[in-house]
ChimeraX commands (.cxc) that place a marker at each C-alpha (Angstrom):
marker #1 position 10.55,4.21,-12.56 radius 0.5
marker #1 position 13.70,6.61,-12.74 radius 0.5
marker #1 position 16.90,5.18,-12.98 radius 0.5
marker #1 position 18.29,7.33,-10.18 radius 0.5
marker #1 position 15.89,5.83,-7.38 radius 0.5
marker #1 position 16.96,2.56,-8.62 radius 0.5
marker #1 position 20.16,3.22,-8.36 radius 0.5
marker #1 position 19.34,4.68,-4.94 radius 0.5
marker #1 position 17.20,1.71,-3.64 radius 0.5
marker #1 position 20.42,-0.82,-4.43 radius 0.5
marker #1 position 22.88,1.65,-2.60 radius 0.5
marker #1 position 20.94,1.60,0.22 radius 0.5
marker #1 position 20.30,-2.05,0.52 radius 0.5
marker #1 position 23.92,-2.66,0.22 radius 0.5
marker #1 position 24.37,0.06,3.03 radius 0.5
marker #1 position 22.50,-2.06,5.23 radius 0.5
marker #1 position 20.31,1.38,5.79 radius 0.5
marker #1 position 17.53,0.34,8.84 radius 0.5
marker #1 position 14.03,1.04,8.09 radius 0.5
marker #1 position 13.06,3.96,9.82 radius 0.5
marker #1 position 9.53,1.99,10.72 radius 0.5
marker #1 position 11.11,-0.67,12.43 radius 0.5
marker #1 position 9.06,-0.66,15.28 radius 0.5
marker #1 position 5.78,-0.01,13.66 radius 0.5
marker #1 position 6.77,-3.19,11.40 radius 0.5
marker #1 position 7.46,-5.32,14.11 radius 0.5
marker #1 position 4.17,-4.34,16.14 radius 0.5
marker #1 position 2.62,-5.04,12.51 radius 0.5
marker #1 position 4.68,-8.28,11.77 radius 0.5
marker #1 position 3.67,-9.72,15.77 radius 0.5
marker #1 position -0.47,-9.33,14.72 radius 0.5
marker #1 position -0.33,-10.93,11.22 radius 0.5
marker #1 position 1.72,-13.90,12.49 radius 0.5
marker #1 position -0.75,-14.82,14.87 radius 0.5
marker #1 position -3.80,-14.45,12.60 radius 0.5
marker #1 position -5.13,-11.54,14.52 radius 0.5
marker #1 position -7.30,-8.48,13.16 radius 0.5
marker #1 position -6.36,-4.94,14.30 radius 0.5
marker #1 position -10.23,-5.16,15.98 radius 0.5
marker #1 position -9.27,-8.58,17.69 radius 0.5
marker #1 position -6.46,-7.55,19.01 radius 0.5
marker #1 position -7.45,-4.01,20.09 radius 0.5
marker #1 position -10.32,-5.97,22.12 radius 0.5
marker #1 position -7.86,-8.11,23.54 radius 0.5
marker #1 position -5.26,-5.42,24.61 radius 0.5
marker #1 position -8.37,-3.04,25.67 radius 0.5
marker #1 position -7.47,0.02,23.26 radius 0.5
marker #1 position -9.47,1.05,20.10 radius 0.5
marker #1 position -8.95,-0.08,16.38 radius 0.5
marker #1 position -7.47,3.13,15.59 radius 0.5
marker #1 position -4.99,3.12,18.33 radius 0.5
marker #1 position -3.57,-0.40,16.75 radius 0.5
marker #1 position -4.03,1.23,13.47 radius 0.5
marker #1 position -2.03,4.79,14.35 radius 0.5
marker #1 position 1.02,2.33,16.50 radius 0.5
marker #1 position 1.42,0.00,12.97 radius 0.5
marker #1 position 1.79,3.19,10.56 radius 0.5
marker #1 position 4.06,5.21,12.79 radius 0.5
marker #1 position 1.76,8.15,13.47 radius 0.5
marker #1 position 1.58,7.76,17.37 radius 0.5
marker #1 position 4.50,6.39,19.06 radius 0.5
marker #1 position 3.93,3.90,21.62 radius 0.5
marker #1 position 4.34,4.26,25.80 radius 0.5
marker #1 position 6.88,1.92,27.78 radius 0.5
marker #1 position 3.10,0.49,28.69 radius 0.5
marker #1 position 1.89,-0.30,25.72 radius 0.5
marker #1 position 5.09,-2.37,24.47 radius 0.5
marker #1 position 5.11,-4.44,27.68 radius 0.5
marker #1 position 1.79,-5.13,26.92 radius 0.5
marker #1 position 2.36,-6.16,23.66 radius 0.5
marker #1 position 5.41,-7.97,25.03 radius 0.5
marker #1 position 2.95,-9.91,27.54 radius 0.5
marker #1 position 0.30,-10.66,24.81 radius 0.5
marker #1 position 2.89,-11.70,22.34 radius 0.5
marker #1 position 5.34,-13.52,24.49 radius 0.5
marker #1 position 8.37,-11.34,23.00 radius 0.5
marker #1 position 10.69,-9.45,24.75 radius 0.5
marker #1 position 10.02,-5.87,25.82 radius 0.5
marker #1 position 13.97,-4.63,25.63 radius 0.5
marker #1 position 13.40,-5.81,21.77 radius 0.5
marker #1 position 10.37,-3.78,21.01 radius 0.5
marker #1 position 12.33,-0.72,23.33 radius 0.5
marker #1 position 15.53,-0.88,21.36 radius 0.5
marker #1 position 13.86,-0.85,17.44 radius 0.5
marker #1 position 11.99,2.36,19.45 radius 0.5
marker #1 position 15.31,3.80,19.80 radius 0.5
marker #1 position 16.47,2.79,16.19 radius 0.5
marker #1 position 12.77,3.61,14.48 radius 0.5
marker #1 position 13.79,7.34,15.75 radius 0.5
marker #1 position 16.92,7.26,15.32 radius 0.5
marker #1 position 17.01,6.15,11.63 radius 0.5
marker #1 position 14.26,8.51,11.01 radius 0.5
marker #1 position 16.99,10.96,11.77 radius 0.5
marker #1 position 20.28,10.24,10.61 radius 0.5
marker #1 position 18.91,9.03,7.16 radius 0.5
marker #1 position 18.11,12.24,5.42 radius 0.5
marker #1 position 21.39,13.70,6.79 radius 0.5
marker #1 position 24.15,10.17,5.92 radius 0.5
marker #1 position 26.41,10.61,3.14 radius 0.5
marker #1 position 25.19,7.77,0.63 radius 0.5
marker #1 position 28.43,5.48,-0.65 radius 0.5
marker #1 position 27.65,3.94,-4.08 radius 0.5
marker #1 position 28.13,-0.06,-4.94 radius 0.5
marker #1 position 31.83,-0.61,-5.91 radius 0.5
marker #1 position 30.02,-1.99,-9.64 radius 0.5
marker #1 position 28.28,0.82,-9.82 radius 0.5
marker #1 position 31.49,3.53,-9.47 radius 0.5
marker #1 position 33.08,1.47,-11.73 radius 0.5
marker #1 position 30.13,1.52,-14.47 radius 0.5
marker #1 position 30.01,5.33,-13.97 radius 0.5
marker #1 position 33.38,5.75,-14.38 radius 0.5
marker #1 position 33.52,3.86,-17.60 radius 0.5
marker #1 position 30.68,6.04,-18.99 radius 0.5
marker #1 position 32.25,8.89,-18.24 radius 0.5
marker #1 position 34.86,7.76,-21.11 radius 0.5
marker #1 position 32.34,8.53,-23.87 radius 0.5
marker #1 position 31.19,11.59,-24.71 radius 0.5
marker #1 position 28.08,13.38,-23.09 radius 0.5
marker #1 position 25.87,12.76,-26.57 radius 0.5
marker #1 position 26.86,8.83,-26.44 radius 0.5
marker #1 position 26.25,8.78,-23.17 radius 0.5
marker #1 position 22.95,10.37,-22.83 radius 0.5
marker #1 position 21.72,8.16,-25.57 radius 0.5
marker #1 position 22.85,4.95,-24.26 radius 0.5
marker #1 position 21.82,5.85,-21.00 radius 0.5
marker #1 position 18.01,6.51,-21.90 radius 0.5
marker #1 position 18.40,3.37,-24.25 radius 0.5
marker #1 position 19.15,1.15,-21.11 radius 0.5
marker #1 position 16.10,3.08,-19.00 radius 0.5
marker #1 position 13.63,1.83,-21.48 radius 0.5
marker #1 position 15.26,-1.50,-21.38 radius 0.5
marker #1 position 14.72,-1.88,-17.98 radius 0.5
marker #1 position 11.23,-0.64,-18.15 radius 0.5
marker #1 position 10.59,-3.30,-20.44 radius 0.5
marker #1 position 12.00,-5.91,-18.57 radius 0.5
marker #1 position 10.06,-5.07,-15.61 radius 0.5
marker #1 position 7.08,-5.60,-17.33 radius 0.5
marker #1 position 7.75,-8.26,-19.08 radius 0.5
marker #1 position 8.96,-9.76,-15.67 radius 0.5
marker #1 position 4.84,-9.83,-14.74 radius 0.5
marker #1 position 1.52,-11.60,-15.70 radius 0.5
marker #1 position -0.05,-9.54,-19.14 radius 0.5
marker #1 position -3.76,-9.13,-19.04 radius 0.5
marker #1 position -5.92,-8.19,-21.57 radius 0.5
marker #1 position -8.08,-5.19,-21.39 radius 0.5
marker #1 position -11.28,-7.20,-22.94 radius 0.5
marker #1 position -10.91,-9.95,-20.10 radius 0.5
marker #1 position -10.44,-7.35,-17.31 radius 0.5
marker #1 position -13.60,-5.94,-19.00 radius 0.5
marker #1 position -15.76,-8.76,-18.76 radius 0.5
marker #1 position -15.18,-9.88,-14.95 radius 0.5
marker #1 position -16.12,-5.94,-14.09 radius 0.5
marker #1 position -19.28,-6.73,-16.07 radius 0.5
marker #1 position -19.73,-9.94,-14.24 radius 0.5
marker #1 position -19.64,-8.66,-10.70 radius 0.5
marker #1 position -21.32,-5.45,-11.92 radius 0.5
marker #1 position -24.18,-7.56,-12.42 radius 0.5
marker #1 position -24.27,-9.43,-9.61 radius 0.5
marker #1 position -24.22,-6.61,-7.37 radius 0.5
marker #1 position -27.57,-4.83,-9.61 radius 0.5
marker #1 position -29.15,-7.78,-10.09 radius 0.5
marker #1 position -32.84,-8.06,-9.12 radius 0.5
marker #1 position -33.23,-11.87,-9.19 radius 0.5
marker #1 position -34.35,-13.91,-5.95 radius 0.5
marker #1 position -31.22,-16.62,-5.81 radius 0.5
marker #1 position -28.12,-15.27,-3.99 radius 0.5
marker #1 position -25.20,-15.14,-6.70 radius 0.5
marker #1 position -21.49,-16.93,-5.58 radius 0.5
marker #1 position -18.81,-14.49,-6.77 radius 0.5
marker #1 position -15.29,-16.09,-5.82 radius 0.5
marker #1 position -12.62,-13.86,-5.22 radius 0.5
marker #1 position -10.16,-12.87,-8.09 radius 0.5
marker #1 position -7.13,-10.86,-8.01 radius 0.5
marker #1 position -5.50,-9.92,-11.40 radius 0.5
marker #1 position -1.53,-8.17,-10.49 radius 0.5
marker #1 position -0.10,-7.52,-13.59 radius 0.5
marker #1 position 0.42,-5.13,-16.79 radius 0.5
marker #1 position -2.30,-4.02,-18.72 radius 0.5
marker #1 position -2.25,-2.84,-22.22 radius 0.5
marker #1 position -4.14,0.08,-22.14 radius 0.5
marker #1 position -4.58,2.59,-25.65 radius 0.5
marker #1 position -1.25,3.88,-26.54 radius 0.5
marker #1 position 0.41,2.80,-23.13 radius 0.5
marker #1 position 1.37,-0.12,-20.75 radius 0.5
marker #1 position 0.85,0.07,-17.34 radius 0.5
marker #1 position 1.02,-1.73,-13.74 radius 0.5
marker #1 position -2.26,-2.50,-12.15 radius 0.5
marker #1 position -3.59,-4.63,-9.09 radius 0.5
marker #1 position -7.28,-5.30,-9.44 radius 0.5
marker #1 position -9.47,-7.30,-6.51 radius 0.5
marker #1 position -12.56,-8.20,-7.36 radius 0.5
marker #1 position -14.82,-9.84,-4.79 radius 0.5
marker #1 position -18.41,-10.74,-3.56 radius 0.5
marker #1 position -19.45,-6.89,-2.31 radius 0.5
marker #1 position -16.40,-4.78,-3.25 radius 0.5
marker #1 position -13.56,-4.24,-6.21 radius 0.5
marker #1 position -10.44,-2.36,-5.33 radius 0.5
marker #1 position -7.92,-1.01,-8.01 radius 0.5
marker #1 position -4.64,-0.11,-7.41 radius 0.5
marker #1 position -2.28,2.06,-9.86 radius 0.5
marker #1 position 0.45,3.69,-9.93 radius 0.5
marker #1 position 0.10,7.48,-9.30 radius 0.5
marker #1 position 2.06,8.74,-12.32 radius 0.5
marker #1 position -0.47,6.41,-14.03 radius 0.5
marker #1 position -3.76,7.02,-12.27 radius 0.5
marker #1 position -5.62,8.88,-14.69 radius 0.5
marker #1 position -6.54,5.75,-16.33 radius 0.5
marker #1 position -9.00,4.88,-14.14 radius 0.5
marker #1 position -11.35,6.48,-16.30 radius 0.5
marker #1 position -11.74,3.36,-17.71 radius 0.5
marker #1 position -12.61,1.90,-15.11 radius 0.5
marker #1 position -15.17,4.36,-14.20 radius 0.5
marker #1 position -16.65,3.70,-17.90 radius 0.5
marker #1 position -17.28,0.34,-16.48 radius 0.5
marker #1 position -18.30,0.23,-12.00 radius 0.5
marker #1 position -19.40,4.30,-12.95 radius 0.5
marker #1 position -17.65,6.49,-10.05 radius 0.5
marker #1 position -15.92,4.92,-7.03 radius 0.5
marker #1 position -16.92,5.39,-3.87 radius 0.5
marker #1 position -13.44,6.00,-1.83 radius 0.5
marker #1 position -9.94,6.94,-3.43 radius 0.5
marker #1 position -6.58,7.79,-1.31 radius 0.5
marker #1 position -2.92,8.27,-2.56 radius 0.5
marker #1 position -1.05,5.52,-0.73 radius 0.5
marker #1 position 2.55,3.58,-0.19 radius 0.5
marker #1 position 2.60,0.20,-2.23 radius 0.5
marker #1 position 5.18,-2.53,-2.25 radius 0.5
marker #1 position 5.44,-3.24,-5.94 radius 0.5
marker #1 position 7.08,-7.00,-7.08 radius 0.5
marker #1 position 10.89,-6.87,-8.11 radius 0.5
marker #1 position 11.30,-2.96,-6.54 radius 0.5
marker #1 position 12.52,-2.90,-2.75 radius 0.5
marker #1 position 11.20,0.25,-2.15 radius 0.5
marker #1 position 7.41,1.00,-1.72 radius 0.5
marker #1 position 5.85,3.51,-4.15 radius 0.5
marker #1 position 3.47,5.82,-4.77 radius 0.5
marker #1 position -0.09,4.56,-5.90 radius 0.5
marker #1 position -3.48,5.82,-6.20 radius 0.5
marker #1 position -5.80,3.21,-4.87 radius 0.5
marker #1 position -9.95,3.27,-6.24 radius 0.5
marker #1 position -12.35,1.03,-3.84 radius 0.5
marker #1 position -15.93,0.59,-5.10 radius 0.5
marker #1 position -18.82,-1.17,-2.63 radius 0.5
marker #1 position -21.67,-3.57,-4.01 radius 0.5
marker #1 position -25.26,-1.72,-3.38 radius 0.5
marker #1 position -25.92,-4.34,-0.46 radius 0.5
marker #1 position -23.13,-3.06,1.55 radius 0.5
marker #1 position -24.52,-0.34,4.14 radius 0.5
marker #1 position -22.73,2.27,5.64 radius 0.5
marker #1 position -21.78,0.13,9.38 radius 0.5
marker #1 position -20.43,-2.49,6.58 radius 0.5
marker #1 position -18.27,-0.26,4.74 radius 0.5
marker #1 position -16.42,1.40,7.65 radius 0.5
marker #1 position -15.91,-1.88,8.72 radius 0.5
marker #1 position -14.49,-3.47,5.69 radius 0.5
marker #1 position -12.30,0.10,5.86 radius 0.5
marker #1 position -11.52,-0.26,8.97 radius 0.5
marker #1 position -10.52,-4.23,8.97 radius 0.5
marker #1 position -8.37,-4.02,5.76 radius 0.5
marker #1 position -6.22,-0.78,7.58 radius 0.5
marker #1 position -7.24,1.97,5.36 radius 0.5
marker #1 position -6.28,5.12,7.32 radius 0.5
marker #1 position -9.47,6.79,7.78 radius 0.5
marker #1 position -8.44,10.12,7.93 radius 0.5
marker #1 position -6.59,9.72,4.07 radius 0.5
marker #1 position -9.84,8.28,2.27 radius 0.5
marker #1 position -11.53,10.67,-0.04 radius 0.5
marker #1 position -15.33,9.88,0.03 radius 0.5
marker #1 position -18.58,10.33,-2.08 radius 0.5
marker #1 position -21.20,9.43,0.26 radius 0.5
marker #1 position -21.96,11.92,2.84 radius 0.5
marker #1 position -23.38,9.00,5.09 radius 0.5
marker #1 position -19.95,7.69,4.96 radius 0.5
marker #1 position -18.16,10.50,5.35 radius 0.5
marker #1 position -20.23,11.45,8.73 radius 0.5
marker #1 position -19.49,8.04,10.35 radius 0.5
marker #1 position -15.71,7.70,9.51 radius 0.5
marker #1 position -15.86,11.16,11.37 radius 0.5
marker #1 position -17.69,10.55,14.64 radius 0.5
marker #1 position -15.58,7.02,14.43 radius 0.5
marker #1 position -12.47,8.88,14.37 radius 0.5
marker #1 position -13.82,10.97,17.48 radius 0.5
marker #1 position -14.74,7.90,19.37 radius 0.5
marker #1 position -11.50,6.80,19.28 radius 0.5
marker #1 position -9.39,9.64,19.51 radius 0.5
marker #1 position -11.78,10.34,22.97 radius 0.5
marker #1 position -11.07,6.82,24.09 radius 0.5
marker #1 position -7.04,7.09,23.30 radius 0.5
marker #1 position -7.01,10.32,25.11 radius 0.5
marker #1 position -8.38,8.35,28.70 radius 0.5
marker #1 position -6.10,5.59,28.26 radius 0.5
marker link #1:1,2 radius 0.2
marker link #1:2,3 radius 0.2
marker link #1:3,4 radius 0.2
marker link #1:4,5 radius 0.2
marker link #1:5,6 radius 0.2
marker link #1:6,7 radius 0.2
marker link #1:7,8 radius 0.2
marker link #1:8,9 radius 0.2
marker link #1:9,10 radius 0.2
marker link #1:10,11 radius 0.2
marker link #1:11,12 radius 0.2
marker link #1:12,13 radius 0.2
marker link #1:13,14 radius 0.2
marker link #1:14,15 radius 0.2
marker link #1:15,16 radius 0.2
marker link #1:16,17 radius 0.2
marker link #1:17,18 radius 0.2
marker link #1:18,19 radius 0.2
marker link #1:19,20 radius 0.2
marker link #1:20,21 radius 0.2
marker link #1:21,22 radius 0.2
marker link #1:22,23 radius 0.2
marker link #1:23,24 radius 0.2
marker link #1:24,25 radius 0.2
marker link #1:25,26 radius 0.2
marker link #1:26,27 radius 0.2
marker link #1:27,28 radius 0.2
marker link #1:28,29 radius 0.2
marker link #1:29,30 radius 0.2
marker link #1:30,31 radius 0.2
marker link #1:31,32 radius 0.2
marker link #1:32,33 radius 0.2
marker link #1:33,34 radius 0.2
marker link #1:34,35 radius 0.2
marker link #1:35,36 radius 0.2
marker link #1:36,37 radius 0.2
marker link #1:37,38 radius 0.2
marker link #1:38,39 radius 0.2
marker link #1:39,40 radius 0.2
marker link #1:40,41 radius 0.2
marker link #1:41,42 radius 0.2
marker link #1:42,43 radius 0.2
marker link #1:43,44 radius 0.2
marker link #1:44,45 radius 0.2
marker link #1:45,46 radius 0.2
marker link #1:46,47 radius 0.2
marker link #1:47,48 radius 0.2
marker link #1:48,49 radius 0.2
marker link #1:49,50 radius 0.2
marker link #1:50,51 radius 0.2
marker link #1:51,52 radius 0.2
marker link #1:52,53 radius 0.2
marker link #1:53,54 radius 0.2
marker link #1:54,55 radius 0.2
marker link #1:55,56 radius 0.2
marker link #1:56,57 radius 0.2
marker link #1:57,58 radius 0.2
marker link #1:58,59 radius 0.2
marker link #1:59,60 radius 0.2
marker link #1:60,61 radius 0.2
marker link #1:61,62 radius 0.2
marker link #1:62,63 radius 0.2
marker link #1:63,64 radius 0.2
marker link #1:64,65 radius 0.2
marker link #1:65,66 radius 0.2
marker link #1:66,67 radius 0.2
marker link #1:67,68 radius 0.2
marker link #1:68,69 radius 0.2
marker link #1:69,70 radius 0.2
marker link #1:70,71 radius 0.2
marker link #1:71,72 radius 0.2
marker link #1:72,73 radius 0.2
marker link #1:73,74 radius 0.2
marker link #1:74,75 radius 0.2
marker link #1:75,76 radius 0.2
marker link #1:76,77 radius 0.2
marker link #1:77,78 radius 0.2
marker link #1:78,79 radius 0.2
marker link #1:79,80 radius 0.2
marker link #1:80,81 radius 0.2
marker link #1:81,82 radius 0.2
marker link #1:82,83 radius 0.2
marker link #1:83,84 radius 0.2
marker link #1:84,85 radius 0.2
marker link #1:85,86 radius 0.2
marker link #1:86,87 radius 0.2
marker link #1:87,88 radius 0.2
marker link #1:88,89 radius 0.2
marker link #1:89,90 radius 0.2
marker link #1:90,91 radius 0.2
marker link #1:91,92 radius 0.2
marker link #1:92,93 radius 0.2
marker link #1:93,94 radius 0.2
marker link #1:94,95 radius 0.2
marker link #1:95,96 radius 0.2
marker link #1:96,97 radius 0.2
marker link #1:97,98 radius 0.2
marker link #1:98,99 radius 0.2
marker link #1:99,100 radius 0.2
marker link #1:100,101 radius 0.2
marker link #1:101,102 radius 0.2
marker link #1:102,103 radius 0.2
marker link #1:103,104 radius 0.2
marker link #1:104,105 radius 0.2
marker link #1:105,106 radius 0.2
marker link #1:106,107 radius 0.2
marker link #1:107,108 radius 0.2
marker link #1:108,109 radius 0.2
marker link #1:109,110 radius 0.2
marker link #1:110,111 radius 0.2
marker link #1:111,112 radius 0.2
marker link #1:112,113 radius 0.2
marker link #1:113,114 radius 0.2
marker link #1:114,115 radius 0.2
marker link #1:115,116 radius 0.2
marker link #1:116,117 radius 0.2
marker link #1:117,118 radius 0.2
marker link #1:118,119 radius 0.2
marker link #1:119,120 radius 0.2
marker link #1:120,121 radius 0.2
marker link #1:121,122 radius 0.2
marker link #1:122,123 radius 0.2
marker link #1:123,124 radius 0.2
marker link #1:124,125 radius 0.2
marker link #1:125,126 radius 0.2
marker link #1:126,127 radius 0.2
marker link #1:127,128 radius 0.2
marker link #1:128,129 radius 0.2
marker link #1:129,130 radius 0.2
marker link #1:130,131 radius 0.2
marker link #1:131,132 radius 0.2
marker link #1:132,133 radius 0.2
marker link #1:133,134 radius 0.2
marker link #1:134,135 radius 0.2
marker link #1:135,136 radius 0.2
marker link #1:136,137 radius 0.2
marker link #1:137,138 radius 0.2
marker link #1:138,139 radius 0.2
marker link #1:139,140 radius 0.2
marker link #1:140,141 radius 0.2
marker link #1:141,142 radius 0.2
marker link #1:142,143 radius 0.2
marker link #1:143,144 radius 0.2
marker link #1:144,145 radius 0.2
marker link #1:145,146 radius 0.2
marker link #1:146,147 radius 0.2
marker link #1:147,148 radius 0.2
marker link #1:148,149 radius 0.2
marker link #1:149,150 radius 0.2
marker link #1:150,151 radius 0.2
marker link #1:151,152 radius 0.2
marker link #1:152,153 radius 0.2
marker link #1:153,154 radius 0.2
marker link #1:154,155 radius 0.2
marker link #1:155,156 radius 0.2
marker link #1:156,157 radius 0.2
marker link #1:157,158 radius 0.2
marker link #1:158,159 radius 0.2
marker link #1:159,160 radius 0.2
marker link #1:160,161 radius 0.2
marker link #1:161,162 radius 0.2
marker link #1:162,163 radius 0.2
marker link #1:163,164 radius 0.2
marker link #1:164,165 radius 0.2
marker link #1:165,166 radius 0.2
marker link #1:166,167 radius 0.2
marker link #1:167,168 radius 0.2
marker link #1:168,169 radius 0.2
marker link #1:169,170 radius 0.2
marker link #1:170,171 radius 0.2
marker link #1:171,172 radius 0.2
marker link #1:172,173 radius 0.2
marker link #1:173,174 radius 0.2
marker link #1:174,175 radius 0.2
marker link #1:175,176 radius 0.2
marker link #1:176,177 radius 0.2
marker link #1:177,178 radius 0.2
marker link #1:178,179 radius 0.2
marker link #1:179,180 radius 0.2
marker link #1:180,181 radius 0.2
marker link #1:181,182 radius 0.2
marker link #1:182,183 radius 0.2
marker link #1:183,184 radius 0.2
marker link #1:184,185 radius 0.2
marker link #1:185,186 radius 0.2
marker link #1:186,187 radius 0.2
marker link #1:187,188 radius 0.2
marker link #1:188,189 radius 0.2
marker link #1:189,190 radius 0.2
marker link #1:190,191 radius 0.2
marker link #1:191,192 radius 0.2
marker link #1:192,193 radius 0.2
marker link #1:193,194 radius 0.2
marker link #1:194,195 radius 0.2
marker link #1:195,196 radius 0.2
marker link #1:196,197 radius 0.2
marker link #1:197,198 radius 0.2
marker link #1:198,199 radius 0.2
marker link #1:199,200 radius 0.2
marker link #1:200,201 radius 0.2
marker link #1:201,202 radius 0.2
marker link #1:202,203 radius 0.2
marker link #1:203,204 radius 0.2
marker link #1:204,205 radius 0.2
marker link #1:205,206 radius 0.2
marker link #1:206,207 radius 0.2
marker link #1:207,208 radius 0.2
marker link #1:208,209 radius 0.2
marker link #1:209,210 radius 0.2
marker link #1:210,211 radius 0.2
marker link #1:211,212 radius 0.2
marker link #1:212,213 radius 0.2
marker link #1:213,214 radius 0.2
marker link #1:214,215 radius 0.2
marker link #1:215,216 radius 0.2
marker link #1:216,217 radius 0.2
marker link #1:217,218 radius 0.2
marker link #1:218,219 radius 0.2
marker link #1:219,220 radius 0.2
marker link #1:220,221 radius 0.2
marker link #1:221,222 radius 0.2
marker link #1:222,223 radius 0.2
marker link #1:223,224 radius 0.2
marker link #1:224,225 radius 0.2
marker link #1:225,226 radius 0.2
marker link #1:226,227 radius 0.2
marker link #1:227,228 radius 0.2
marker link #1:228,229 radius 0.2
marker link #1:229,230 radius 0.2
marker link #1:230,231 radius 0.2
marker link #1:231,232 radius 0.2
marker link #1:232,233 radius 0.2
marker link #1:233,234 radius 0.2
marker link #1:234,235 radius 0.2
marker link #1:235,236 radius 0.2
marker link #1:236,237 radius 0.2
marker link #1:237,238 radius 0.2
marker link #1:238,239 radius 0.2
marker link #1:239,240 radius 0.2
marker link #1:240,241 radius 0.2
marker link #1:241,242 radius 0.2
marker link #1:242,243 radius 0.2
marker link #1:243,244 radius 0.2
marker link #1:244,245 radius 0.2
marker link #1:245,246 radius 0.2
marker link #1:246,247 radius 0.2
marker link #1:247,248 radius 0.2
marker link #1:248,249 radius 0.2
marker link #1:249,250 radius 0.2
marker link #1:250,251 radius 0.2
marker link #1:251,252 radius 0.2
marker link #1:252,253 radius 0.2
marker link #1:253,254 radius 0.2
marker link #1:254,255 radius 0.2
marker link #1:255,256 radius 0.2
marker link #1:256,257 radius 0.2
marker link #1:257,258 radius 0.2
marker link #1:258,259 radius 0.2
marker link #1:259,260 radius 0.2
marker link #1:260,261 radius 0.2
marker link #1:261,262 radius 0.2
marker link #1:262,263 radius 0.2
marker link #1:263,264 radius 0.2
marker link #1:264,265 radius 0.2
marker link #1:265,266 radius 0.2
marker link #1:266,267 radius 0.2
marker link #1:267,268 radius 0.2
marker link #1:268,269 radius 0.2
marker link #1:269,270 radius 0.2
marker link #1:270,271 radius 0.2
marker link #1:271,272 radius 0.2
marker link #1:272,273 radius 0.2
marker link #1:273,274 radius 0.2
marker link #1:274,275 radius 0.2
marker link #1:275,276 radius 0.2
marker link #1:276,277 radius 0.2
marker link #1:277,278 radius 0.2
marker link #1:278,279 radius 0.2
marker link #1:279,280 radius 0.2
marker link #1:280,281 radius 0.2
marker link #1:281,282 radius 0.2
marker link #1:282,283 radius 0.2
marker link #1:283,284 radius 0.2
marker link #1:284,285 radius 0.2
marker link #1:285,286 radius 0.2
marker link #1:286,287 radius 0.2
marker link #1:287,288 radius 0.2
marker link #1:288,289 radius 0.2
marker link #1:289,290 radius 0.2
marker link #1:290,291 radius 0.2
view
């Protein structure tokens, strides 16, 4: 975390400052509240999973058709959905190009600073950056490396295992810090029946080589947006996604495809998998293009 982007995160939230994604948000927000799937919902609206999947992330912008008939489906109102159009774009626009204001507190903290000298300040200024890294972490659940270590193992054998009985794995999510050699870091680890997904963040990612030590090499990886507890502002993780052996190839574009990982982002290792995200993504695009 740099002080400067916090700084910048609290400046804009006292601005008011729109999200630039507020349609995509709301299209997003409408689904999850009534318990729908992107491929429920594209079934029931007649488009494909990626069209649903390209209108929630902002990469296609959506007709004065397809809000009424998300207005119809939804029971909203379609001048709502048209007018956080207008401000999705519009915001996307003006924000690079606004002059920023800063927080009365924080003008007045500056200004007080600026009555030491630059070689008190600079010290007591990377003092307090520390101190803040420390609270953050201090704000969230500590796990140890040795415990993470051992439910790896556990599903790791589960998923090799050669015996006859079917073995219950119940889902576990660690979110956290993790002491790692020399270094603490932030982590979100999943860890279910046919699949494990790790999430760190990217300045951080090259620790997933222990990781590897443990589930061997993943099987998809993308760089990715991440809302991270405490921080308003999403940031930048590397997220690791490992199948269990039982999973075929149909299965694992559709677990990609139900928990919205943008297909054309996710680094692969199986050629298999790599072919069928491919024609997928054809499939759709062909069906998007008759619509």
């Amino acid at each position: 975390m740099e002080l400067a982007k916090t700084i910048s995160i609290e400046v804009n939230n006292n601005l008011g400052i729109q999200s630039p994604n507020a349609l995509p948000n709301k299209l997003k927000q409408l689904r999850r509240e009534s318990n729908l799937t992107i491929q429920t919902l594209a079934e029931q609206l007649k488009v494909s999973h990626a069209f649903i999947h390209f209108l929630e992330s902002g990469k296609r912008g959506a007709s004065d058709e397809t809000l009424k008939r998300y207005a119809d489906f939804f029971g909203c109102h379609f001048e709502e959905l048209k007018e956080l159009q207008k401000v999705t774009i519009i915001v996307a626009e003006e924000r690079d190009n606004s002059n920023i204001k800063f927080p009365t507190e924080l003008v007045d903290f500056t200004s007080l600073l600026m009555q030491f000298n630059k070689e008190f300040r600079s010290s007591y200024i990377n003092e307090q950056i520390e101190n803040l890294r420390d609270r953050f972490y201090k704000s969230m659940p500590s796990f140890d490396l040795g415990e993470v270590k051992k439910l790896i193992k556990k599903i790791k054998e589960a998923w090799f295992s050669f015996k006859s009985e079917v073995t219950i794995f119940d889902e576990k999510k660690l979110v956290g810090t993790l002491q790692v050699p020399e270094n603490q870091i932030y982590f979100s680890l999943i860890i279910a029946e046919k699949s494990c997904t790790l999430l760190l963040l990217y300045e951080d990612h090259r620790y997933v080589d222990l990781f590897k030590t443990w589930l061997g090499e993943e099987n998809i990886s993308l760089i990715d947006m991440a809302q991270i507890s405490h921080l308003n502002e999403e940031q930048k993780v590397k997220k690791y996604l490992w199948f269990s052996t039982a999973l075929s190839i149909k299965d694992q574009l559709l677990y990609l495809i139900e928990n919205e990982y943008v297909l054309e982002r996710v680094n692969c290792r199986d050629p298999q998998l790599i072919r069928s995200i491919k024609y997928y993504l054809e499939q759709t695009t062909e069906v998007e293009d008759a619509i």
